[in-house]
PASEBA-1860 file (N, C-alpha, C; in nm, 3 decimals):
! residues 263
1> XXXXXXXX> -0.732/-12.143/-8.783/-0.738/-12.089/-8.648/-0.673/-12.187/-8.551 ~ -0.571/-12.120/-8.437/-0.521/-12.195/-8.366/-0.547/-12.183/-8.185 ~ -0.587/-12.278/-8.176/-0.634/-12.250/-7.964/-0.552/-12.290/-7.930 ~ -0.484/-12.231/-7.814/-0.395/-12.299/-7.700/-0.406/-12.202/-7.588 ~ -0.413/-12.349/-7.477/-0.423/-12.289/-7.346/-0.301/-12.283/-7.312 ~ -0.291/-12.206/-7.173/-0.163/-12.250/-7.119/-0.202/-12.183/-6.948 ~ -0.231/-12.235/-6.859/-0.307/-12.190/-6.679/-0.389/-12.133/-6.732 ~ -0.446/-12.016/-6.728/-0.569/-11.922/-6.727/-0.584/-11.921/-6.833
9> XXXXXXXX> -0.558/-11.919/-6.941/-0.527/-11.796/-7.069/-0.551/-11.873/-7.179 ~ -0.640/-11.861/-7.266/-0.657/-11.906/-7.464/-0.633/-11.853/-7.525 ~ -0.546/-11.874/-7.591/-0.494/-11.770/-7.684/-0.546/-11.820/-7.817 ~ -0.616/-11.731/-7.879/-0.656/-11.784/-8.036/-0.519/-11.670/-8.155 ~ -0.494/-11.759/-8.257/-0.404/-11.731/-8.359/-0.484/-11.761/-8.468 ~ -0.422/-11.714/-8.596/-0.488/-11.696/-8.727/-0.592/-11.643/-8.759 ~ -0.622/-11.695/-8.887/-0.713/-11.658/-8.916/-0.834/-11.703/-8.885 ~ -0.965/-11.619/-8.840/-1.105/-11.647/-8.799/-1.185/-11.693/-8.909
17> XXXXXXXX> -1.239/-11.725/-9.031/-1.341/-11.697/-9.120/-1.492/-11.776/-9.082 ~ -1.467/-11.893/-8.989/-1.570/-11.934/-8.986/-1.645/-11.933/-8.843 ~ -1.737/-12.011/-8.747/-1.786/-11.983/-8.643/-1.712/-12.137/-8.614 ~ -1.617/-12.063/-8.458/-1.499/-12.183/-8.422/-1.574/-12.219/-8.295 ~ -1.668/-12.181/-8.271/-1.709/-12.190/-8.116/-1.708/-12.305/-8.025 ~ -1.699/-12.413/-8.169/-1.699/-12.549/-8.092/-1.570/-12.618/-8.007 ~ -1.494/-12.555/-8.093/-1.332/-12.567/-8.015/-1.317/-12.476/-7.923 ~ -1.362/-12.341/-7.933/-1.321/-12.278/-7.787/-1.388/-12.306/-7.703
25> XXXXXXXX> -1.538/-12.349/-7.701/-1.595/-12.328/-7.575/-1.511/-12.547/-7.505 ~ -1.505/-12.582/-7.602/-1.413/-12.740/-7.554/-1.303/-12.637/-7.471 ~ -1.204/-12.590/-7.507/-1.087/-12.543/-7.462/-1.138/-12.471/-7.285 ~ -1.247/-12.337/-7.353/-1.288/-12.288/-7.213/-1.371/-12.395/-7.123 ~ -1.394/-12.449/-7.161/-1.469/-12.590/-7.035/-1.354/-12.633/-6.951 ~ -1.262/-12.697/-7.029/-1.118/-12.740/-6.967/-1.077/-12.653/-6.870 ~ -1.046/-12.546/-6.917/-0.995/-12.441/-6.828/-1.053/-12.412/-6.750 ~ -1.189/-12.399/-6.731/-1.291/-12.357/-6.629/-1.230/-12.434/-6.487
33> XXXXXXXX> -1.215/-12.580/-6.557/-1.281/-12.676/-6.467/-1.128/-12.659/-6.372 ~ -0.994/-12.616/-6.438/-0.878/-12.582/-6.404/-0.821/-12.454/-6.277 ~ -0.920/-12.362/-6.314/-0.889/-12.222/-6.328/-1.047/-12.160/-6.268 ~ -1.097/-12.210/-6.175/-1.272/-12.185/-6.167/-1.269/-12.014/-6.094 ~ -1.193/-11.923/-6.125/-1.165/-11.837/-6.124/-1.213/-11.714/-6.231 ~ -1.166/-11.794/-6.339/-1.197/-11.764/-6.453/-1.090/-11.777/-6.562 ~ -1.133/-11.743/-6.700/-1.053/-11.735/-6.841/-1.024/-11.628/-6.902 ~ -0.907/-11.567/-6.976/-0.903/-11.469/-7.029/-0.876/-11.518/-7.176
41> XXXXXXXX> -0.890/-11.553/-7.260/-0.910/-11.535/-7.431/-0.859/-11.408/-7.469 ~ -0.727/-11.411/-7.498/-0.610/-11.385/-7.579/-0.671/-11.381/-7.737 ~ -0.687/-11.238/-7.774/-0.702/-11.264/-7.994/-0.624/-11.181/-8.008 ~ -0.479/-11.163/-7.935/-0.395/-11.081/-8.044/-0.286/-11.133/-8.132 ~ -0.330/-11.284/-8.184/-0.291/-11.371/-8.245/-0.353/-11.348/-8.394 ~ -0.529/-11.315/-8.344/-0.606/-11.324/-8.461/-0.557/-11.230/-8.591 ~ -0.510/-11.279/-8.720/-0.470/-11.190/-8.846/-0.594/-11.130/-8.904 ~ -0.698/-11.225/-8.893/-0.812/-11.183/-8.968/-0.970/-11.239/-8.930
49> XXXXXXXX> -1.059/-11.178/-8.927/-1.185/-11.167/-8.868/-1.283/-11.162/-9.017 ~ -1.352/-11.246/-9.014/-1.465/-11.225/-9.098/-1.582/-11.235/-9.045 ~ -1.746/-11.211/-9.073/-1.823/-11.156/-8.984/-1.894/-11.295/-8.957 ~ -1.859/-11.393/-9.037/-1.850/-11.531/-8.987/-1.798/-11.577/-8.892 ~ -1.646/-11.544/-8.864/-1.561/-11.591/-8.754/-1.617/-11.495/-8.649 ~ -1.670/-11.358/-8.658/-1.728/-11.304/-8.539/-1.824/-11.377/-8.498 ~ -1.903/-11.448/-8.543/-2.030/-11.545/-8.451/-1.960/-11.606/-8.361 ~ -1.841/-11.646/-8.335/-1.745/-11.753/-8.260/-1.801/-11.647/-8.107
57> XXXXXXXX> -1.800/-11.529/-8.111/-1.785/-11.377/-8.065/-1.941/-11.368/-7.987 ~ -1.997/-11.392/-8.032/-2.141/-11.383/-8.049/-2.172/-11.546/-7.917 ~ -2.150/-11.662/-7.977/-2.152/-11.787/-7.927/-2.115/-11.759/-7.736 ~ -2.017/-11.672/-7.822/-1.891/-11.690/-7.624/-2.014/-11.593/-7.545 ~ -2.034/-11.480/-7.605/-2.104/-11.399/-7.502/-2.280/-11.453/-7.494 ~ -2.319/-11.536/-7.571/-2.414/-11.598/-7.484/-2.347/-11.739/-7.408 ~ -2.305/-11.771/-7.390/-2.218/-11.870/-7.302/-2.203/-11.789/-7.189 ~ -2.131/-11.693/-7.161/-2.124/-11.628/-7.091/-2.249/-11.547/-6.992
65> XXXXXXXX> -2.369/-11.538/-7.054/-2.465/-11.477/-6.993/-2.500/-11.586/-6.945 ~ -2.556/-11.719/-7.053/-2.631/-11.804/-6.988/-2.602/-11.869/-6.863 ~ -2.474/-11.867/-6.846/-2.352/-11.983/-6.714/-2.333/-11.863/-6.619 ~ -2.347/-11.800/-6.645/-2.256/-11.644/-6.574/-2.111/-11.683/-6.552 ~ -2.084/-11.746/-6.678/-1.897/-11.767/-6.681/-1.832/-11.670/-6.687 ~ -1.720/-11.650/-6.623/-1.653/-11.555/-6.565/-1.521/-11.587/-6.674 ~ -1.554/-11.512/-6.822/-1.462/-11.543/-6.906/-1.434/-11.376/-6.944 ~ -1.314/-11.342/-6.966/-1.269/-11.188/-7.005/-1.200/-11.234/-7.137
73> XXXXXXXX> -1.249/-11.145/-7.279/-1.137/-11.136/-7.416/-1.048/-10.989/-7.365 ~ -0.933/-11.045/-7.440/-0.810/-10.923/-7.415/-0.763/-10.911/-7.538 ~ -0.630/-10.791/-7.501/-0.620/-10.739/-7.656/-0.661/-10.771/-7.786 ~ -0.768/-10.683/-7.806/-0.863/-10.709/-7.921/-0.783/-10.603/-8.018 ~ -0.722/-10.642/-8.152/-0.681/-10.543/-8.232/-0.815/-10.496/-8.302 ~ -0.728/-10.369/-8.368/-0.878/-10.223/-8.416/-0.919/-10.324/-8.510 ~ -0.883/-10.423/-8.607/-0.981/-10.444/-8.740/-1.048/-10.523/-8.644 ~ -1.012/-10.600/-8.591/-1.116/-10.703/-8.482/-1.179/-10.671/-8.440
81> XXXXXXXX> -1.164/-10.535/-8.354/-1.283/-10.437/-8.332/-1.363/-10.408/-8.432 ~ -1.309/-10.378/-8.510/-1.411/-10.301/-8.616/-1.524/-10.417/-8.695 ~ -1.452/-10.523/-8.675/-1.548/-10.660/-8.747/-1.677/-10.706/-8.594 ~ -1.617/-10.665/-8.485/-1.750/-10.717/-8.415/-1.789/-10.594/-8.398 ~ -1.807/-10.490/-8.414/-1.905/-10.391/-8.386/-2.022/-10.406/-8.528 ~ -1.992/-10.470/-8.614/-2.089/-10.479/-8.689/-2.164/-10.593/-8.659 ~ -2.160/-10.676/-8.570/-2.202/-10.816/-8.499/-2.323/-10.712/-8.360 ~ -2.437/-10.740/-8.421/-2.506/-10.663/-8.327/-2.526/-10.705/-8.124
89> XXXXXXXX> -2.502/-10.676/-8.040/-2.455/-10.666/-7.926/-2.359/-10.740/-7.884 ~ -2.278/-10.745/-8.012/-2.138/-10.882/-7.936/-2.036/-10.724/-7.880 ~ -2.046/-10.614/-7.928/-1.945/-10.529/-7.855/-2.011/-10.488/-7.766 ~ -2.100/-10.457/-7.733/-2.199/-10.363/-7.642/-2.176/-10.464/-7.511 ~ -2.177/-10.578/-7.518/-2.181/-10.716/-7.423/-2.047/-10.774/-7.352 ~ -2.005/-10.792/-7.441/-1.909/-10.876/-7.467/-1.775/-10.805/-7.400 ~ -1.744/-10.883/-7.272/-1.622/-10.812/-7.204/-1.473/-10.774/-7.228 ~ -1.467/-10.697/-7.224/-1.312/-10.678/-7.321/-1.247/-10.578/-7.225
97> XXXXXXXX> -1.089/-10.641/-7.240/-0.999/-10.578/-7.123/-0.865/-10.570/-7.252 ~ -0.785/-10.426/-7.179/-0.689/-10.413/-7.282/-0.575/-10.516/-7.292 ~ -0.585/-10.553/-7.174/-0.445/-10.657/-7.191/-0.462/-10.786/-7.061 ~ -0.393/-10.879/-7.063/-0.445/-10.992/-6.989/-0.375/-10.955/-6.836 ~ -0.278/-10.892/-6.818/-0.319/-10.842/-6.653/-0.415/-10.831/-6.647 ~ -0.457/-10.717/-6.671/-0.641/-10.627/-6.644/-0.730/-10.707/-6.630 ~ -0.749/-10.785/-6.733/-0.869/-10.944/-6.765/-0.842/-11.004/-6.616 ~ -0.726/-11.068/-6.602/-0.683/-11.157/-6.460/-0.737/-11.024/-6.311
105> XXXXXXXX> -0.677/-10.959/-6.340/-0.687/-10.842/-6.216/-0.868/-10.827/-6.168 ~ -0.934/-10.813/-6.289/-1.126/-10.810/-6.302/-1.102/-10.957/-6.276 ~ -1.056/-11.078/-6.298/-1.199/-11.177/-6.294/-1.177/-11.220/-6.112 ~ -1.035/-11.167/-6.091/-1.019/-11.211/-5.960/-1.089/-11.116/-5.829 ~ -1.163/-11.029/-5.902/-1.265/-10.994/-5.818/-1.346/-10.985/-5.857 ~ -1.403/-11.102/-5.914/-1.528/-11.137/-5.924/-1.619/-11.260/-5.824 ~ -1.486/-11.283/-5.736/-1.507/-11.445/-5.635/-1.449/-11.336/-5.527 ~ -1.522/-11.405/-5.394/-1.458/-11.315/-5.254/-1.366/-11.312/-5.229
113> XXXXXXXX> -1.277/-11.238/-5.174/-1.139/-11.229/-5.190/-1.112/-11.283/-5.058 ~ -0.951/-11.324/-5.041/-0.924/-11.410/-4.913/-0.817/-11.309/-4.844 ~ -0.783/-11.299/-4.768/-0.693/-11.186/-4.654/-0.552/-11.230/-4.710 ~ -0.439/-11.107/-4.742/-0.363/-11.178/-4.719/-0.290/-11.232/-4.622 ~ -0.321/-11.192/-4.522/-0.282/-11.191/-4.381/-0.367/-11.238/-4.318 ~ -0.346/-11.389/-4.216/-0.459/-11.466/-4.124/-0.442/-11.386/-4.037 ~ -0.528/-11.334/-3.949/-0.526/-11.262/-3.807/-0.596/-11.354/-3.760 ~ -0.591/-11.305/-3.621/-0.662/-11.402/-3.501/-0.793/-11.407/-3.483
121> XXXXXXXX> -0.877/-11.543/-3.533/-1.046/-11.452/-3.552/-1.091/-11.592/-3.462 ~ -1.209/-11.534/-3.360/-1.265/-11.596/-3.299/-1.366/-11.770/-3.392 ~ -1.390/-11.863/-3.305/-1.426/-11.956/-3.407/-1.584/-11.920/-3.466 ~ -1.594/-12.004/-3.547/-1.744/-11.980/-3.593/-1.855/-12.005/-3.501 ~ -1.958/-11.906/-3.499/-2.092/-11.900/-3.426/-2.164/-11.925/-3.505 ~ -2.303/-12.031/-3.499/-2.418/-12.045/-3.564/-2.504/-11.894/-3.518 ~ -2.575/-11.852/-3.592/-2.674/-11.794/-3.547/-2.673/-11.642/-3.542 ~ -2.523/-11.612/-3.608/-2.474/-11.460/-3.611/-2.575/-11.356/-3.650
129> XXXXXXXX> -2.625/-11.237/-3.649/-2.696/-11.178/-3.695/-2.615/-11.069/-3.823 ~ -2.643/-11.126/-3.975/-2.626/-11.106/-4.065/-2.649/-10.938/-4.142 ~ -2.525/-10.838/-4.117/-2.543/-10.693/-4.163/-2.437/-10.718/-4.322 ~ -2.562/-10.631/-4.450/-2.471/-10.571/-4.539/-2.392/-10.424/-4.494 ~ -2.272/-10.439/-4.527/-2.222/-10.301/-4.501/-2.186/-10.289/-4.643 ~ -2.209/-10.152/-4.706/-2.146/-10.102/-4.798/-2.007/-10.001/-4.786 ~ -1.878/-10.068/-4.858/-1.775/-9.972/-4.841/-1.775/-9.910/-4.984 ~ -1.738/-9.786/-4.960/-1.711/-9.694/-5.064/-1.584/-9.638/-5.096
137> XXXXXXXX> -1.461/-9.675/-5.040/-1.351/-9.616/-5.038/-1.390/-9.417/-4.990 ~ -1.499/-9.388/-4.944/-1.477/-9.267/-4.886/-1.492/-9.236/-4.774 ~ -1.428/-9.108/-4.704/-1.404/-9.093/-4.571/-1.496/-9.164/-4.492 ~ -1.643/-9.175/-4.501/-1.736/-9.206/-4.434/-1.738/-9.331/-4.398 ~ -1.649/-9.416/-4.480/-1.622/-9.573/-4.445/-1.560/-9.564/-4.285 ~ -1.486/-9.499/-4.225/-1.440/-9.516/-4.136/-1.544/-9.521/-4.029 ~ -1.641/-9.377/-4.019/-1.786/-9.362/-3.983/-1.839/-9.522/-3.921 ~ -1.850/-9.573/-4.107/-1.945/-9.679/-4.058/-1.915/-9.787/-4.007
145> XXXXXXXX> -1.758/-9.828/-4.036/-1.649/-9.953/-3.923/-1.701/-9.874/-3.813 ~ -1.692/-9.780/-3.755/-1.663/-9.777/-3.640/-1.831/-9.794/-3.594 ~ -1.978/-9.761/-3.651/-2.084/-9.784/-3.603/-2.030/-9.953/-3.609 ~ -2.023/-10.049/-3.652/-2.034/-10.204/-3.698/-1.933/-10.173/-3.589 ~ -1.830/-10.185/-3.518/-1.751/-10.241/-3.422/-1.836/-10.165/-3.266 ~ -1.927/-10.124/-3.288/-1.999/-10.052/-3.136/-2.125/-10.170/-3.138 ~ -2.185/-10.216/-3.280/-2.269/-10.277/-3.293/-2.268/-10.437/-3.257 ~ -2.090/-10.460/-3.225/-2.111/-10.602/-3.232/-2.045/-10.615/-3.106
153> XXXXXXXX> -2.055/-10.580/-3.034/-2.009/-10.528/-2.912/-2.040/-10.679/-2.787 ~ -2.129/-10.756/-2.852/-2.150/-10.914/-2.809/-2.157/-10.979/-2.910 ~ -2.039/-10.964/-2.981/-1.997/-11.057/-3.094/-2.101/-11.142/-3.124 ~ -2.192/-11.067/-3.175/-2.289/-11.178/-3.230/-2.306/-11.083/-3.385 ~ -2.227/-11.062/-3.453/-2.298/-11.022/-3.572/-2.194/-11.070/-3.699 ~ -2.238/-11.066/-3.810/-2.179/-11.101/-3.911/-2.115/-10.967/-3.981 ~ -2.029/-10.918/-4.068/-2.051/-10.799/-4.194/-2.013/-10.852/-4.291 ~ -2.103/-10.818/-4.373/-2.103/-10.855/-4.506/-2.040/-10.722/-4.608
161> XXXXXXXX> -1.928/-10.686/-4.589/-1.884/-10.624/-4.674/-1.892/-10.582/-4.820 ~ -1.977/-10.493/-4.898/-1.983/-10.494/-5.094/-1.923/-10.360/-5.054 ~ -1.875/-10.360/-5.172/-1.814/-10.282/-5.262/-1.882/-10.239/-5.398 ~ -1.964/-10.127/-5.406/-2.091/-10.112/-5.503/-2.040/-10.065/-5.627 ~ -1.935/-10.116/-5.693/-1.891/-10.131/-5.847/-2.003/-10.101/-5.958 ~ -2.014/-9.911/-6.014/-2.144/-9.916/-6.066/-2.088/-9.898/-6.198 ~ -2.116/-10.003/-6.283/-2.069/-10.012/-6.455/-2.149/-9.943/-6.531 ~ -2.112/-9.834/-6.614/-2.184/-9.746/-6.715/-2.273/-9.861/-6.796
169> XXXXXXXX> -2.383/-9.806/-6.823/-2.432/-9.877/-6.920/-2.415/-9.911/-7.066 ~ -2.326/-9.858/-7.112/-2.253/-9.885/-7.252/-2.190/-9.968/-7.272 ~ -2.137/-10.018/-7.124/-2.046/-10.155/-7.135/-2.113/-10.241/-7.060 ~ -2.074/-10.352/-7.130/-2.062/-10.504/-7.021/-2.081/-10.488/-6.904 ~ -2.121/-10.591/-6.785/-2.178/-10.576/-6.684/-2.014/-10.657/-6.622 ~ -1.977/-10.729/-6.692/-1.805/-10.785/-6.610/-1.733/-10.700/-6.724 ~ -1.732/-10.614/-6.740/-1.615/-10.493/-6.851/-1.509/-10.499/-6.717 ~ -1.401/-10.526/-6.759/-1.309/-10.476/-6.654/-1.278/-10.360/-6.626
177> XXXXXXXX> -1.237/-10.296/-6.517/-1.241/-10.168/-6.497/-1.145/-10.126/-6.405 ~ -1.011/-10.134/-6.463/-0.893/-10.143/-6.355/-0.886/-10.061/-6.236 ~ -0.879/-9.932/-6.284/-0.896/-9.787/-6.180/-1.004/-9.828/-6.039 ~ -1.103/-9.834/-6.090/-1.235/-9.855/-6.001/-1.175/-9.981/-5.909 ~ -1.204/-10.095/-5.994/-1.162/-10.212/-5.922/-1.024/-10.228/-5.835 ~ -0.889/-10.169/-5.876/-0.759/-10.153/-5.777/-0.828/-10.050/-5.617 ~ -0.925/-9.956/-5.669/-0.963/-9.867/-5.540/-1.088/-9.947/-5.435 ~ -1.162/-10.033/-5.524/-1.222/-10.141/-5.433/-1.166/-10.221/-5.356
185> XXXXXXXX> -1.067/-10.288/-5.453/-0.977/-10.393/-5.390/-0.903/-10.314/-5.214 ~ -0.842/-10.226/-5.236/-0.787/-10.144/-5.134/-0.878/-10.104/-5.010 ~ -0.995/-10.077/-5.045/-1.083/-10.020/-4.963/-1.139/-10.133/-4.899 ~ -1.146/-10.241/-4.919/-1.204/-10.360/-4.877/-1.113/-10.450/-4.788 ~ -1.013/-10.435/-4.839/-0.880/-10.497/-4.793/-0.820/-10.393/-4.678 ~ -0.850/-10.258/-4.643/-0.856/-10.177/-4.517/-0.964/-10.171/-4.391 ~ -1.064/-10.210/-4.482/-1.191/-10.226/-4.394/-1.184/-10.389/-4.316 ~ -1.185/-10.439/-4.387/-1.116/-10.631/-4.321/-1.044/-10.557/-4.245
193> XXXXXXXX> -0.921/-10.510/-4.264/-0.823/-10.529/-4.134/-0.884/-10.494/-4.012 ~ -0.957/-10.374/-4.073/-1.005/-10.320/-3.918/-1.097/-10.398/-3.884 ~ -1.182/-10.433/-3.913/-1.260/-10.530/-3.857/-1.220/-10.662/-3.774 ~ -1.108/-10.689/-3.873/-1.078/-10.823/-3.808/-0.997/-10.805/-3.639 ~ -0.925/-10.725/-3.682/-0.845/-10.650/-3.580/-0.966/-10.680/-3.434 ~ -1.037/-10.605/-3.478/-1.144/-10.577/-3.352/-1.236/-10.703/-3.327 ~ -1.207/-10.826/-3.422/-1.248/-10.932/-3.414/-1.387/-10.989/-3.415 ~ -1.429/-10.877/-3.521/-1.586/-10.849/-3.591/-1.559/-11.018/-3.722
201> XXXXXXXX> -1.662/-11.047/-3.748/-1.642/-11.190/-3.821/-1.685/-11.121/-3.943 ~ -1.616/-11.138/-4.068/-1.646/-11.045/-4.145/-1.611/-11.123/-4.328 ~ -1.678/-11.097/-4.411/-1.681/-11.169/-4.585/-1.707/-11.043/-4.670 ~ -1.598/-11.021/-4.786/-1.606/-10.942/-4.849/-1.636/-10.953/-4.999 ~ -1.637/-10.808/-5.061/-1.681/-10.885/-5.232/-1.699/-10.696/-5.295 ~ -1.705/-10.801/-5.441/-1.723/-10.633/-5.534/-1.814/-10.646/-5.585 ~ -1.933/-10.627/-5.595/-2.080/-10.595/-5.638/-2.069/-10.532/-5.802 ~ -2.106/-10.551/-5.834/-2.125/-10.502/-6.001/-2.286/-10.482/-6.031
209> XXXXXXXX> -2.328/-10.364/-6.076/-2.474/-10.291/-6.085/-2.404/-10.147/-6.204 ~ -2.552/-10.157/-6.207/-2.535/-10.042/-6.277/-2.595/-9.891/-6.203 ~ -2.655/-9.917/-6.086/-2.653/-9.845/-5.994/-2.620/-9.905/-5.875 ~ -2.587/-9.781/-5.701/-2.577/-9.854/-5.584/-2.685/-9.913/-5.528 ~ -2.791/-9.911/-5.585/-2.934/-9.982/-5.473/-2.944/-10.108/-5.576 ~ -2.922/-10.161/-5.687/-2.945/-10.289/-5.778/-2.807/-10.327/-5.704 ~ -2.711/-10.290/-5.675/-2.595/-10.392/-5.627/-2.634/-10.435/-5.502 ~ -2.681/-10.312/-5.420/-2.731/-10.348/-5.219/-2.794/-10.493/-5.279
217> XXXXXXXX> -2.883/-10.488/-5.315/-3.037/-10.570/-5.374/-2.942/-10.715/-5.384 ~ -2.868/-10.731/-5.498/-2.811/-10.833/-5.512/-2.695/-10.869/-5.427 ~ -2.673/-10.837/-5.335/-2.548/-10.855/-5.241/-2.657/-10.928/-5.138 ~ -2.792/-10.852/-5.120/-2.856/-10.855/-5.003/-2.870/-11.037/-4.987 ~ -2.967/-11.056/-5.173/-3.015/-11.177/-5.157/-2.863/-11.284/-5.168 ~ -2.789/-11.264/-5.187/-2.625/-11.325/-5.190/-2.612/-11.341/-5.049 ~ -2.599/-11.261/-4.954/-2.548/-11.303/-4.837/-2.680/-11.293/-4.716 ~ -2.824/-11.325/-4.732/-2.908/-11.339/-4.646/-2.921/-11.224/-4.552
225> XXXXXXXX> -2.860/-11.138/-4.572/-2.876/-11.006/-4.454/-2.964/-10.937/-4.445 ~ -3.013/-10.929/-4.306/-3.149/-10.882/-4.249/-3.140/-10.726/-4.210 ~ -2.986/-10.641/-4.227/-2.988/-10.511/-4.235/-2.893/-10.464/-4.350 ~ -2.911/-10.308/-4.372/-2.789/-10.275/-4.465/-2.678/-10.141/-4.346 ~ -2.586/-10.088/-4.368/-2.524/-9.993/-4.334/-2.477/-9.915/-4.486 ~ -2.560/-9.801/-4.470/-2.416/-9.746/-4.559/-2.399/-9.627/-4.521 ~ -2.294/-9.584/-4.587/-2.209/-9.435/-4.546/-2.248/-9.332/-4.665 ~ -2.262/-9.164/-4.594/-2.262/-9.081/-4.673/-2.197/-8.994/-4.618
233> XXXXXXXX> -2.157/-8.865/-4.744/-2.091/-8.770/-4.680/-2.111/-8.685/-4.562 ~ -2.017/-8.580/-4.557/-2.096/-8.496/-4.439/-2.174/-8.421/-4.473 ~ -2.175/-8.347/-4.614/-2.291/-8.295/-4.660/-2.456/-8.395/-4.690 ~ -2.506/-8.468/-4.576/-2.589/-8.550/-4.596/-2.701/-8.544/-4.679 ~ -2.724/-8.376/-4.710/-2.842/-8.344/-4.747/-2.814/-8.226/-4.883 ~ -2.730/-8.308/-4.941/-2.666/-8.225/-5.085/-2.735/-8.303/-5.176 ~ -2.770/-8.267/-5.296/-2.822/-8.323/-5.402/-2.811/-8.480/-5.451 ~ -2.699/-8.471/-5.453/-2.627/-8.625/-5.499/-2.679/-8.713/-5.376
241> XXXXXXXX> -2.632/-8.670/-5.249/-2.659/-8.795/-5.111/-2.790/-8.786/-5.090 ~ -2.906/-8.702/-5.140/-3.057/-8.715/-5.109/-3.064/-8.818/-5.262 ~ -3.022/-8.787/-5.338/-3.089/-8.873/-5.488/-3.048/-9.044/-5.419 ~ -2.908/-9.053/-5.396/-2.860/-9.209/-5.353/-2.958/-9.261/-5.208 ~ -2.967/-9.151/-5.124/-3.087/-9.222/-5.042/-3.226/-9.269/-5.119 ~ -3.259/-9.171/-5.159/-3.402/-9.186/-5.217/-3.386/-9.364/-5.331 ~ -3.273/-9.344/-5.381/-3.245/-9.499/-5.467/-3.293/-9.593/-5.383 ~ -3.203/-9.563/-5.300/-3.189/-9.726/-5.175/-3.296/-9.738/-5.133
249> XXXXXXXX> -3.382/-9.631/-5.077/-3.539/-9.652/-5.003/-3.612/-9.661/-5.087 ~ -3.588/-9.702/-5.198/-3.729/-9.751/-5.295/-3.662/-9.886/-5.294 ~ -3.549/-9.921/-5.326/-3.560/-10.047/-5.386/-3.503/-10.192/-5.255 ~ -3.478/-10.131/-5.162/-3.429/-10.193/-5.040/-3.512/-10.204/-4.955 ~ -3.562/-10.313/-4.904/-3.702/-10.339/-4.832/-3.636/-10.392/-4.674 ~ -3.540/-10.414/-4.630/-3.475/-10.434/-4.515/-3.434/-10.386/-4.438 ~ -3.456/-10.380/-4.306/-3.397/-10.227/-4.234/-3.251/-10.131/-4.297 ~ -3.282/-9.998/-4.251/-3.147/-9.926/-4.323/-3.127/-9.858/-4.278
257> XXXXXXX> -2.959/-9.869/-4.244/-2.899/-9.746/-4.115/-2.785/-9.666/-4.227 ~ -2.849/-9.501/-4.234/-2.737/-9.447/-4.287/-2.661/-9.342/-4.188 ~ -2.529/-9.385/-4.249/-2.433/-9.292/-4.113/-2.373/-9.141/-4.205 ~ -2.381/-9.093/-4.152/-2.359/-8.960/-4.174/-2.176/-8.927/-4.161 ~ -2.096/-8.966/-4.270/-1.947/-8.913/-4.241/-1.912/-8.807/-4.175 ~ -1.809/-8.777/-4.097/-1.764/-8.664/-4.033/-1.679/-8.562/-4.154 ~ -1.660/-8.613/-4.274/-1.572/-8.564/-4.381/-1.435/-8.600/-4.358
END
């Protein structure tokens, strides 16, 4: 078996037969400490997998839970697949992206993202009063910028921008998820502008849950915020937008303003 890094990326070659874990997780330390972004682990080098060399497999994804290391495997060929699905929750767990764009594209929103564009933002205030806003990429986002820019109207407030990224339960909790994640990225990166524009002080991010009230929850205790905002359709009182309220008001104990989209 052969490791080599090269910026982000490990690429393992040959053959697997035994448990290598001791050399990759040396290699992924290095890189971490390089790249604190994250790693993508490259096995479309690997010729051969034995259910020995899958423990290597096994090793990474508790490494990964225990650190909450922000490590993605990429192109995994089918026998490779087929050798860790017999490795009991190393596939069920264990993050896997088809190709190392995708891996890079997920881990880089997994850390807050930075503007690409500096606009003109007033300096820092101690003492801001701290709102989660949830964006959804749907119409109703506009709705709720525009409640948060009436709300801060004496620039005294913070927004805490999530993006409620809800991962099926069959996969990984960092599974990359290009589609979803390119429409977060966008929706977050429209909502900043406007905000900033209007010179609201504002920090963004992509939440990962397996529902939207476990992501509010963990965004909440992440960024200290003493309210939430979120947006629903204009049908406020349709099946789906009464079930997602009813979520949030059980498990969200902090004031909660929901805005009603115009469609």
């Amino acid at each position: 078996m052969i490791v080599e890094s090269y910026e982000d990326v490990i690429t393992l070659s040959g053959a697997l037969r035994s448990n290598f874990w001791d050399t990759v997780h040396t290699a992924i330390a290095l890189t971490l400490k390089r790249h604190p972004t994250g790693v993508v682990v490259d096995c479309h080098g690997i010729t051969e997998c034995t259910a020995d060399g899958a423990e290597t497999f096994r090793d990474m994804m508790d490494f990964i839970q225990d650190h909450d290391a922000r490590i993605i495997v990429a192109r995994v060929s089918d026998p490779l697949m087929d050798v860790l699905k017999s490795v009991p929750e190393v596939r069920s767990q264990l993050p896997i992206a088809d190709s190392v764009e995708d891996a890079r594209k997920s881990l880089d929103l997994l850390v807050s993202d930075e503007p690409e564009k500096k606009t003109k933002k007033k300096p820092p205030v101690a003492g801001l009063k701290a709102v989660l806003v949830c964006i959804s990429g749907r119409a109703s986002d506009d709705d709720v910028l525009r409640m948060i820019q009436r709300l801060d109207n004496s620039h005294e407030l913070r927004a805490y921008l999530v993006y409620p990224l809800v991962v099926p339960r069959e996969l990984p909790l960092k599974s990359p998820l290009p589609e979803l994640e390119a429409s977060a990225a966008d929706a977050l990166k429209r909502a900043r502008a406007i905000l900033e524009e209007s010179q609201v002080h504002c920090d963004v991010s992509v939440g990962r849950g397996r529902d939207v009230a476990s992501t509010i929850v963990e965004a909440l205790e992440a960024s200290k915020a003493t309210e939430v905002i979120v947006g629903l359709g204009p049908d406020a009182d349709s099946e789906s937008e009464m079930k997602l309220m009813k979520l949030i008001l059980t498990r969200v104990t902090v004031p909660l303003l929901f805005v009603r989209g115009r469609g």
